[in-house]
C-alpha positions as CSV (number, residue, x, y, z in Angstrom):
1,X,-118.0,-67.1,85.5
2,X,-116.7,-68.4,82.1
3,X,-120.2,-69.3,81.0
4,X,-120.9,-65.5,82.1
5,X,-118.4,-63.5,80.0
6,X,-119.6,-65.6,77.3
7,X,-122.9,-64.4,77.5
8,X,-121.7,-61.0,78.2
9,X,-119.3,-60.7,75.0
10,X,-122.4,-62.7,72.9
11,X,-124.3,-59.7,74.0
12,X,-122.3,-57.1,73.4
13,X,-121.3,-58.3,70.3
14,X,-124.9,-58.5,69.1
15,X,-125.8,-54.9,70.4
16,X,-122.7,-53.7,68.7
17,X,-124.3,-54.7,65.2
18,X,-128.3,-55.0,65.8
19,X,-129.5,-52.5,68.3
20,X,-127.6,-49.0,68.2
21,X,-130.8,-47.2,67.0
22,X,-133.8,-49.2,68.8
23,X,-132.9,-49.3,72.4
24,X,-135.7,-50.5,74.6
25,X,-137.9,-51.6,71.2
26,X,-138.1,-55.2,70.1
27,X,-136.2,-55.4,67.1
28,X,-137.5,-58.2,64.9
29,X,-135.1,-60.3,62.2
30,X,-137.3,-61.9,60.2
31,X,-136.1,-63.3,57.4
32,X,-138.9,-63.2,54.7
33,X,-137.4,-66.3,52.9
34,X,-140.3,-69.2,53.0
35,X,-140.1,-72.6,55.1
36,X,-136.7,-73.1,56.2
37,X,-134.4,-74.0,59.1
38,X,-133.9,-70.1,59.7
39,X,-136.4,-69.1,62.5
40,X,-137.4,-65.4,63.6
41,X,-135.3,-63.2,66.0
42,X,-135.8,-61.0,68.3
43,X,-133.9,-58.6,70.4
44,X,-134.2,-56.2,72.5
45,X,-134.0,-55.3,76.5
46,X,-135.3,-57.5,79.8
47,X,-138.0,-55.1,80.4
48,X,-139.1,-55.8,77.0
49,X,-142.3,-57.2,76.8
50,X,-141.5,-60.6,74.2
51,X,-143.8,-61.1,71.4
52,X,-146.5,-63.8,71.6
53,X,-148.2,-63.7,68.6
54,X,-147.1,-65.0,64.8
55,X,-143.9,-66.8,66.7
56,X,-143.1,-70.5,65.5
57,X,-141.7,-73.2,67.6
58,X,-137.7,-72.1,68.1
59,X,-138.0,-68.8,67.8
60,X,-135.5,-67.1,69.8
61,X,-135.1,-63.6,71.6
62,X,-132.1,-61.9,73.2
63,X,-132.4,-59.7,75.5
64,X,-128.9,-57.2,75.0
65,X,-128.8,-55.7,78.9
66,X,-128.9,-59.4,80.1
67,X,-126.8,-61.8,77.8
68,X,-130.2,-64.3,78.6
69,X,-131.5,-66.1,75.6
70,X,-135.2,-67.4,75.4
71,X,-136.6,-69.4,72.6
72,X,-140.5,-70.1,72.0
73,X,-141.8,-73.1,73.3
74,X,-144.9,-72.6,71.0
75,X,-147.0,-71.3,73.7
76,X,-144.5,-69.5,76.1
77,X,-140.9,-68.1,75.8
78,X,-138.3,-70.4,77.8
79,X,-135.0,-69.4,79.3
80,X,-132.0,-71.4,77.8
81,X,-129.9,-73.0,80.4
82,X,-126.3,-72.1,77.4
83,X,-124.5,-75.2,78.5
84,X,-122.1,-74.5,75.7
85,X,-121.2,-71.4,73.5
86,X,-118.6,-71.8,71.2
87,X,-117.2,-69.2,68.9
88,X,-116.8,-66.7,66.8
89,X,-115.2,-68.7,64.5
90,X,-114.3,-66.7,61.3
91,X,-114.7,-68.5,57.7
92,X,-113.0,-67.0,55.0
93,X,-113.9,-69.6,52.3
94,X,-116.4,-72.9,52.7
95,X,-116.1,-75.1,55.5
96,X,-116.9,-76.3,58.7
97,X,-116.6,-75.2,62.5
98,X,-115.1,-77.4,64.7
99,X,-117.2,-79.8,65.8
100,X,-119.2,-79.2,69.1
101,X,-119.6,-82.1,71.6
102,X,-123.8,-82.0,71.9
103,X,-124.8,-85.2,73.8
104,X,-127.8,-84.4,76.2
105,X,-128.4,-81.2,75.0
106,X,-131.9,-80.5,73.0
107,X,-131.9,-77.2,71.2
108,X,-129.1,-75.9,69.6
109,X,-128.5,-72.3,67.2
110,X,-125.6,-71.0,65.2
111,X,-125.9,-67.4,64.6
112,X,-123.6,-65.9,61.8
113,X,-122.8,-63.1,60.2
114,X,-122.3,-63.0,56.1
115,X,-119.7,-60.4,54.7
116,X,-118.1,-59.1,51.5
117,X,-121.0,-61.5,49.6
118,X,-121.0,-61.4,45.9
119,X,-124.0,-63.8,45.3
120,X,-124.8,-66.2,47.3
121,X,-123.3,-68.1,50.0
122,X,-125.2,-72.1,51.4
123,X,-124.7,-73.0,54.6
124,X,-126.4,-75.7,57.3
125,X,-126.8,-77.1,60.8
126,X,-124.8,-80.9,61.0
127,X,-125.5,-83.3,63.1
128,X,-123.3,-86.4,63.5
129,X,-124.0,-89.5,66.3
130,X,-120.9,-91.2,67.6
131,X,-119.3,-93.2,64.1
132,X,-122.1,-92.1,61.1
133,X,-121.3,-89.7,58.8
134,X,-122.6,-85.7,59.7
135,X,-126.5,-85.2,58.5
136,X,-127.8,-81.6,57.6
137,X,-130.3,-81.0,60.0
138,X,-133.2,-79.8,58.5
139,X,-132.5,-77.9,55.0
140,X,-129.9,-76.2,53.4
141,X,-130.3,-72.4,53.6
142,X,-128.7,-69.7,50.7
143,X,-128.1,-66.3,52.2
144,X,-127.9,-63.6,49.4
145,X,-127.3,-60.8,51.6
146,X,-124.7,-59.2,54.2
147,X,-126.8,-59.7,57.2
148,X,-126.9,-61.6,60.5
149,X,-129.1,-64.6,60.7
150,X,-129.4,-67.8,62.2
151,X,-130.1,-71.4,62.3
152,X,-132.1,-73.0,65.3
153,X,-132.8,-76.8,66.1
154,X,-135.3,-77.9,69.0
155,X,-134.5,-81.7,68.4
156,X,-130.8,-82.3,68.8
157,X,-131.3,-84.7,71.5
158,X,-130.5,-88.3,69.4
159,X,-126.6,-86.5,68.0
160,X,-123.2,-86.6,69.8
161,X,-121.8,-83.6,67.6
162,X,-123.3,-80.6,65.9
163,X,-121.3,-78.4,63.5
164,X,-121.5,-75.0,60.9
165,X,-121.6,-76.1,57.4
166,X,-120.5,-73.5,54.8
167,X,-120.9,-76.0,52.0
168,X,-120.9,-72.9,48.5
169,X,-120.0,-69.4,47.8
170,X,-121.8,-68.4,44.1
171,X,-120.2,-65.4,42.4
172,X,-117.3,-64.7,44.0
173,X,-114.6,-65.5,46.9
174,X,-114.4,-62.5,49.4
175,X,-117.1,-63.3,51.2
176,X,-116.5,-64.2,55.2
177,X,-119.1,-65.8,57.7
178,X,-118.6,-65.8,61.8
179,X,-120.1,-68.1,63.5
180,X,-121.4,-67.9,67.1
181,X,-123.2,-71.1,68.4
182,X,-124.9,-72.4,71.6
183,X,-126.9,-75.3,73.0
184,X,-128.8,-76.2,75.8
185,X,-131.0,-79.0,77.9
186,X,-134.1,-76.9,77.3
């Protein structure tokens, strides 16, 4: 039941900001940004038919009606079992999220939402096994723009902990980030 209001709220809280004018269409989030650790996303309804071309490996769609989560296999979209969701947690300044327990799990994503930016704000996926020291996972990503985006990983099988790095804010210090993530065995 927990796992399902979860979902639910996730869902809700997504429709809220993405989907008020494109009910029933398959929103797309691309970022145009270059190689990076922030894949495509999509949105949109269950009866939505899910894209299958120009996708990479991670991709992920939500479908609003449902709370369900799929992410692209690299030939087929797969259903996430969420195992875990935690958030929102709401930044006000850089820092991290509290540190998510991630053992056994293999792909993880942190949505979040930049805010009242000025320039530029760097965040990252961490990954940390039992006693070493956290590891971004994949790159470093600069967000100049309010906007919702997100940070996927489809290898997070070797770390014990994964966390939300807000590691610089450039120009300014009003900007906020919330932070919504979940992981799964698949």
């Amino acid at each position: 039941m927990k796992r399902y209001v979860l979902a639910v709220t996730l869902a809700v809280l997504v429709a809220a900001i993405f989907v008020p004018a494109v009910w029933g269409t398959v929103f797309d989030m691309r970022q145009n940004q270059g190689p990076s650790s922030i894949e495509d996303r999509y949105i949109g309804l269950s009866t939505d038919t899910k894209p299958s071309t120009l996708n990479v490996v991670g991709d992920t769609f939500l479908e609003t009606d449902t709370g369900r989560r799929f992410y692209w296999t690299g030939s087929a979209w797969t259903a996430l079992d969420l195992l875990t969701t935690a958030g929102p947690d709401t930044l006000s300044a850089p820092g991290q999220t509290d540190p998510i327990y991630a053992r056994g799990q293999k792909v993880a994503e942190f949505m979040y939402t930049v805010g009242s930016i000025n320039t530029s704000v760097t965040v990252a996926m961490e990954g940390k096994k039992s006693v070493s020291a956290w590891t971004a996972l994949g790159s470093t990503v600069t967000q100049t723009a309010n906007g919702n985006y997100g940070i996927v990983d489809t290898n997070i099988a070797m770390y014990d902990s994964l966390r939300f790095n807000w590691s610089a804010e450039v120009g300014g210090t009003a900007a906020t980030v919330i932070v919504i993530s979940t992981m799964a065995k698949e």
